[in-house]
Structure formats: C-alpha cells, structure tokens
ROBATOR-113309 format. One line per field, with one value per residue (C-alpha): residue in one letter; x, y, z; residue number from 1. Coordinates in Angstrom, 2 decimals, m for minus. Example, Ala and Ser with C-alpha at 12.3 -4.5 7.8 and 13.67 -1.06 7.14 Angstrom:
% residues 2
aa = [A_S]
c1 = [12.30_13.67]
c2 = [m4.50_m1.06]
c3 = [7.80_7.14]
i = [1_2]
END
This chain:
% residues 118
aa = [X_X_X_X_X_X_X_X_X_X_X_X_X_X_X_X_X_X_X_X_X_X_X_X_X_X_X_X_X_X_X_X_X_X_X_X_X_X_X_X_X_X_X_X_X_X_X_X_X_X_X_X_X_X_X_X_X_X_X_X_X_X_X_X_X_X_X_X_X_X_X_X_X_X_X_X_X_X_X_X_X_X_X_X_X_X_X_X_X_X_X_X_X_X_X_X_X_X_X_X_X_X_X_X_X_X_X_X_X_X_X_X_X_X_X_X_X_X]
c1 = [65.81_68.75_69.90_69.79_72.01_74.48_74.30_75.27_77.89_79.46_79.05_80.89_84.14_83.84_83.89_87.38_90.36_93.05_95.78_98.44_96.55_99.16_99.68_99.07_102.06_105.76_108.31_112.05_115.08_118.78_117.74_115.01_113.89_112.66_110.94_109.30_105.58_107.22_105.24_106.33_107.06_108.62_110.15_112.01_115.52_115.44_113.18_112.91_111.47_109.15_108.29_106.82_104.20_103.27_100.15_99.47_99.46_101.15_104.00_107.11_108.74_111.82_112.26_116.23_118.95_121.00_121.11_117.84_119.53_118.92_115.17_112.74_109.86_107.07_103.94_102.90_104.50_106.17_109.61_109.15_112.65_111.34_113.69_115.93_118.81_117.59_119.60_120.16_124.10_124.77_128.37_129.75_127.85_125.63_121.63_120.56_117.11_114.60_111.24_109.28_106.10_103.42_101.76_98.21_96.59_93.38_91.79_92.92_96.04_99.15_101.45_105.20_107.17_111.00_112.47_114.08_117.71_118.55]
c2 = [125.81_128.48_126.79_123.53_124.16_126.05_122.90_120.44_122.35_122.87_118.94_118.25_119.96_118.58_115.06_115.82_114.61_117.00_117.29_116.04_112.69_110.83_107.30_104.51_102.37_103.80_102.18_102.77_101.56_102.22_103.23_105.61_109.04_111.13_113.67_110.53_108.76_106.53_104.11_100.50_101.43_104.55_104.32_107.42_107.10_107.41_106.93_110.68_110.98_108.26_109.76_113.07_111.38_108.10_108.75_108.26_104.57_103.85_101.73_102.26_98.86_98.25_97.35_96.01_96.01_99.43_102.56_104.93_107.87_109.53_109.60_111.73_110.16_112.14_109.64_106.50_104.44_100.94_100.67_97.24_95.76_92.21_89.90_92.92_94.24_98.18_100.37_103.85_104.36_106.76_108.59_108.43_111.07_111.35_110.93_109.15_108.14_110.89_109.87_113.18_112.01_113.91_114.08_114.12_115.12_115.83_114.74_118.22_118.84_118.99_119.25_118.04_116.13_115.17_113.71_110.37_110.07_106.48]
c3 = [86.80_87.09_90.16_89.25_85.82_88.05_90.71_87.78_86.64_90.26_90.70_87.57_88.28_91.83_89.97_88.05_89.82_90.93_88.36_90.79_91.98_93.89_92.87_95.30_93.94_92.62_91.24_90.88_88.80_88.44_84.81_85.95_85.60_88.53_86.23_84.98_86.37_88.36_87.11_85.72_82.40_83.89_87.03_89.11_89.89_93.62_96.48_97.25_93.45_93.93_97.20_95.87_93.64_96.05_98.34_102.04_102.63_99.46_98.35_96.82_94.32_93.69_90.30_90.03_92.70_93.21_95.65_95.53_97.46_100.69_101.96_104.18_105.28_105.54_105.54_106.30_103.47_102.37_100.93_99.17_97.10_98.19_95.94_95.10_96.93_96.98_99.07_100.82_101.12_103.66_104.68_108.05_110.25_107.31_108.30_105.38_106.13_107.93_109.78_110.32_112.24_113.65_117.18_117.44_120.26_118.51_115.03_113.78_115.55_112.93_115.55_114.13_116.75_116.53_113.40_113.77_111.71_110.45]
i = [1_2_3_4_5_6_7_8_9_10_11_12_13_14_15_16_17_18_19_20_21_22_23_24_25_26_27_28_29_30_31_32_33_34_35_36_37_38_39_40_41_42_43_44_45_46_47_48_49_50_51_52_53_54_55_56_57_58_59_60_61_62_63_64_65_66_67_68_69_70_71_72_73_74_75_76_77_78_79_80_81_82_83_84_85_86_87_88_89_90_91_92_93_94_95_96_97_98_99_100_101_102_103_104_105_106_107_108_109_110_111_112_113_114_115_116_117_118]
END
C-alpha cells in the first residue's frame, strides 16, 4: 500500500508538463515583443525570439510585412510569411542566416557538422 501511494505520486509529477514547453507554432510582428509568448495575440519581434520558444518541427508565421533580424537555425523548422513580405536584411560580408545541422552516424550520435552561412 506504501508503494503504491508513492507510485501515484511519482506518476503525477511525471504527468505535468515542463515549465518551458516549446510551442509548435510562433508568430512574429513588426509591433512585437520578444520577451513576449510569441503567440498570436503576442507575437516576438524577430525570428531569433520566436526561435527560442518554437519546437522541433515547428513553424514560425509571419504576421505583417517587415525585417525579423538575423537568424541561426538550429532545428528542423518552417519560416512561413506566405502573403507577407518578411525579411532577414543582411550587410555586405555579413552572414545573416546560420544553418547548424548535425551528422548522425548513429541514433545517438550528436555529432555537429559545418554551419552553412546564407
């Protein structure tokens, strides 16, 4: 009877979701926040914001046409601005857009490869 209070109780905090859950969808504005959710109602500022707080596989929105800063890519993700002009201005000689990838050569092999510069 001990063990199964104690195996209830273990199994309930295992059920709580970690306090920083990444989102599956972000959004950003020109008007946003990136302390914010990055949410609809309150979107980050730039893509590196959103970035932070989208998960693996997720997707980050456009919400209204500007420049969303500099970006390194760290995950499989999707910019979306479909039907907004969103945009990463770079400087000359100025990498504005970083692809980190990883090479697996076995299921648990975190092995970092090269970064691509865009």
């Amino acid at each position: 009877m001990k063990y199964a209070a104690s195996f209830g109780a273990a199994l309930a905090l295992c059920a709580v979701a970690p306090a920083n859950a990444q989102q599956v969808r972000t959004f950003v504005s020109t008007v946003g926040d990136d302390l914010a959710a990055c949410s609809r109602a309150a979107p980050c500022k730039t893509f590196a914001g959103a970035l932070s707080k989208t998960g693996l596989g997720g997707e980050i929105t456009c919400l209204d046409a500007g420049g969303y800063g500099a970006i390194t890519i760290t995950k499989s993700i999707t910019l979306n601005c479909e039907g907004v002009a969103g945009g990463i201005l770079g400087s000359a000689g100025i990498v504005s857009i970083t692809i980190n990838t990883f090479k697996r050569s076995s299921p648990c092999s975190n092995e970092r490869s090269a970064a691509v510069g865009v």
